[in-house]
C-alpha positions, 0 to 999 in steps of 0.5 A: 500500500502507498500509505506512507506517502501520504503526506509527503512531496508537498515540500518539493512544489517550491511556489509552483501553483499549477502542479500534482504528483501522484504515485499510483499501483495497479494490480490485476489479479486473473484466473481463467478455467475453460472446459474445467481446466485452469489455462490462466492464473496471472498476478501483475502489478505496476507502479510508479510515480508521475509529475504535471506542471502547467505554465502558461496553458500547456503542461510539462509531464514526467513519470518514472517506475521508481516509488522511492521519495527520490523520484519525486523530486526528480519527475517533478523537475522533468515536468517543470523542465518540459512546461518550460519548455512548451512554454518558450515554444508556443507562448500561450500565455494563458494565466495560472488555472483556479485552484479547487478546494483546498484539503485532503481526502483518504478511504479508510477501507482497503481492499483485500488481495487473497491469494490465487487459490481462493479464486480458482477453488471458488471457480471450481466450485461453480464450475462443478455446479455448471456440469451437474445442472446445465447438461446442454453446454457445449462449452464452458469458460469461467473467468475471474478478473479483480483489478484495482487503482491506488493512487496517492495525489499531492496537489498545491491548489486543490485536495490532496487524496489516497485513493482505491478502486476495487473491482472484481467479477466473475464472468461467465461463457456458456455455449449450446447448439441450436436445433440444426447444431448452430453454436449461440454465445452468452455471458454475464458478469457477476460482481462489482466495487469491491475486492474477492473477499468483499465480494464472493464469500459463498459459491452457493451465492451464484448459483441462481445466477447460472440457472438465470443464464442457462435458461436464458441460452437455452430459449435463445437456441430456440431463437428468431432472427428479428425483422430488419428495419425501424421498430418500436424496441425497448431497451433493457437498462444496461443498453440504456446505459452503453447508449449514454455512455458510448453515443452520448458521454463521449460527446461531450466530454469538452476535449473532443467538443473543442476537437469537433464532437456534434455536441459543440453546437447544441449546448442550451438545445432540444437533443432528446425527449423531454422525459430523458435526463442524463448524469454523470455522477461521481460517488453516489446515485439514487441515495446509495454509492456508485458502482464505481465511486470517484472521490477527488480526481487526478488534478485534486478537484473534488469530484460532484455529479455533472448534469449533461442532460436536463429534460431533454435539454443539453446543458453541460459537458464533462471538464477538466480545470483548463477546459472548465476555464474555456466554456465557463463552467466549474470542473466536477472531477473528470480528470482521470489517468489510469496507469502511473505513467498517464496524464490525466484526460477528460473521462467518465465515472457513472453516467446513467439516464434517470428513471421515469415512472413507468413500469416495465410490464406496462411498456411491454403491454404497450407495444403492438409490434416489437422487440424487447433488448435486454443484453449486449456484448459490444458496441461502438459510436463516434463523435457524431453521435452515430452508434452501432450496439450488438445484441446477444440477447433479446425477445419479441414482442407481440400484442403486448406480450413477450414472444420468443428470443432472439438470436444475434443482432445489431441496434443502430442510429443517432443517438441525438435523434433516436432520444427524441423518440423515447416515450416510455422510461422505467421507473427502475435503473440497471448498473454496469461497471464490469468493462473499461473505456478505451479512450486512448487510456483504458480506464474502469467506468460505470454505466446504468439506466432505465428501460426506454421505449424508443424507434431503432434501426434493427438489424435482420431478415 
């Protein structure tokens, strides 16, 4: 643990106002058993110390694999070296950012690092329940990932933090054939904030869940392919949530609004239905903790929910303290590096879309002629707001009630556009946070909301 840094470097800023030192370790711990057989069983760590001095508006950076207290003092006179530098090239002159709150924050519960063992006998034991109770299996692989970032951040101008972000889930990948021997896929992740230990104490505790997904796999090797064209759909709430983190979340993070994302002209503009609201919120949602809580980011600012959505409305982007400066808002806390050697960038934490007041059973009642998305296993948009979703699991609807499932397909659209056509929005919210967001830094994100009655472009016959 980097406890031991906590109060120290803050001597070595001599006067510098725009500056952060944060020493940062990674572990990632992973087992993986395919058909029974364990194939992986890997443990890795990085660490290291990094230094960002801004003058004049660009930013000098330096980083280095050495922990020692040594090394502080050398990156932070790198980066000073290099904003020097940058200054004398291209003489911005732009005046020292605001500074955040001034003050330290420091999470008291540390996560708990057991050994492999644990993870491969508690896989093993699920893996034991699999083969007695899900008999049509043609394949079989069971996946545990546990990863966290511990950061100690020393900032001049803002709050100084220690940090953790635990995560640790259990993936689960069943294959069975369709009638005519057509291998179908689907998987779940269970888990979430927290370590192995915090997490997974019983195997009895998952066996719900893999009767929940063997039945699933089974109807769906009985599948449909849907009808191709625009179609009353209803998307589950972890759709919901990729939707406002892929089409929506990435433009308007202020970054790529300065480099031209279709949300540049629309601040204070109609971009959904008045019943679609939209957050990205930092530690907590709905009166409990996000699934993936962020206290103070990278540049010491404390991190509070930034509303992007408002009734339909879009009325803010996502900031760092030079872009905040920019557009005239305050910064909220998305600035988020992931490795030790990483500048912070403008990322997200949990973007959802709020929940309405309508009742799932009600919407599926409503709807003549449709379909019903509730899982997915890909998905990617662009700075257009186009976006492209692959649907691993879904289920038609006809007069009103639920028909058969569906086999693989594809969702596309607009997402400014196809928010437009959203008329129903449930009155519960889904969370994901098992994945990460590749934006030129991978990074652990969550994502969550409602299901949404809407019109989508349907991939098919």
């Amino acid at each position: 643990m980097l406890r031991e840094f906590e109060t120290k470097g803050r001597d070595l800023f001599g006067g510098e106002p725009d500056a952060e030192v944060r020493r940062q370790r990674n572990t990632t711990r992973s087992i993986s058993l395919v058909q029974g057989d364990l194939h992986a069983n890997d443990r890795s760590e990085t660490a290291g110390v990094s230094a960002r001095v801004i003058r004049g508006g660009v930013a000098g950076f330096a980083s280095t694999a050495d922990l020692s207290e040594e090394s502080v003092g050398t990156v932070l006179r790198e980066a000073q070296k290099n904003a020097a530098f940058l200054d004398g090239q291209v003489s911005l002159g732009k005046p020292a950012l605001p500074s955040a709150a001034r003050g330290a924050f420091r999470m008291t519960r540390e996560p708990g690092d057991p050994e492999q063992k644990a993870y491969i006998e508690f896989a093993r034991a699920v893996d034991e329940y699999v083969v007695k109770n899900c008999p049509k299996l043609v394949s079989r692989r069971l996946v545990f990932r546990a990863d966290c970032m511990e950061k100690v951040l020393t900032v001049p101008g803002g709050t100084d933090a220690h940090t953790f972000l635990p995560r640790c889930y259990l993936y689960l990948f069943f294959t069975a054939n369709t009638p005519d021997g057509v291998p179908v896929d689907l998987f779940t992740a269970l888990g979430g904030y927290g370590s192995f230990d915090q997490l997974f104490r019983d195997p009895k505790d998952v066996f719900p869940e893999v009767d929940l997904l063997y039945g699933k796999l089974l109807a769906k090797t009985e599948g449909v392919r849907p009808e191709a064209g625009l179609k009353t759909c209803i998307l589950g709430g972890s759709l919901a949530g990729m939707l406002a983190h892929e089409a929506v979340g990435h433009t308007v993070e202020a970054d790529l609004v300065i480099g031209g994302s279709v949300a540049g002209p629309m601040l204070g503009r109609v971009v959904a239905s008045p019943l679609v609201s939209l957050v990205d919120f930092a530690h907590s949602a709905f009166g409990r903790a996000a699934p993936l809580p962020v206290y103070v980011d990278d540049e010491g600012t404390p991190a509070v929910d930034a509303e992007i959505i408002r009734d339909g409305i879009l009325v803010g982007y996502l900031n760092n303290r030079d872009t905040a400066v920019r557009f005239g808002m305050k910064p909220q806390g998305n600035a988020r590096a992931y490795a030790p050697s990483d500048e912070p960038l403008i990322r997200m934490r949990n973007t959802a879309i709020l929940p309405g007041h309508s009742r799932l059973s009600d919407m599926i009642a409503s709807v003549e002629d449709g379909y019903y998305l509730t899982d997915t296993g890909n998905g990617q948009a662009d700075t257009t707001g186009e976006f492209m979703f692959g649907i691993s699991m879904g289920y038609e609807i006809k007069n009103g009630k639920l028909g058969r499932a569906l086999l693989d397909t594809t969702i596309s659209g607009v997402a400014f556009e196809m928010l437009k056509t959203v008329d129903m929005v449930s009155d519960t919210v889904t969370w994901s946070s098992s994945g990460f967001c590749g934006k030129k830094q991978p990074m652990p994100v969550g994502l969550g909301g409602p299901e949404l009655r809407c019109k989508l472009l349907m991939g098919g016959r």
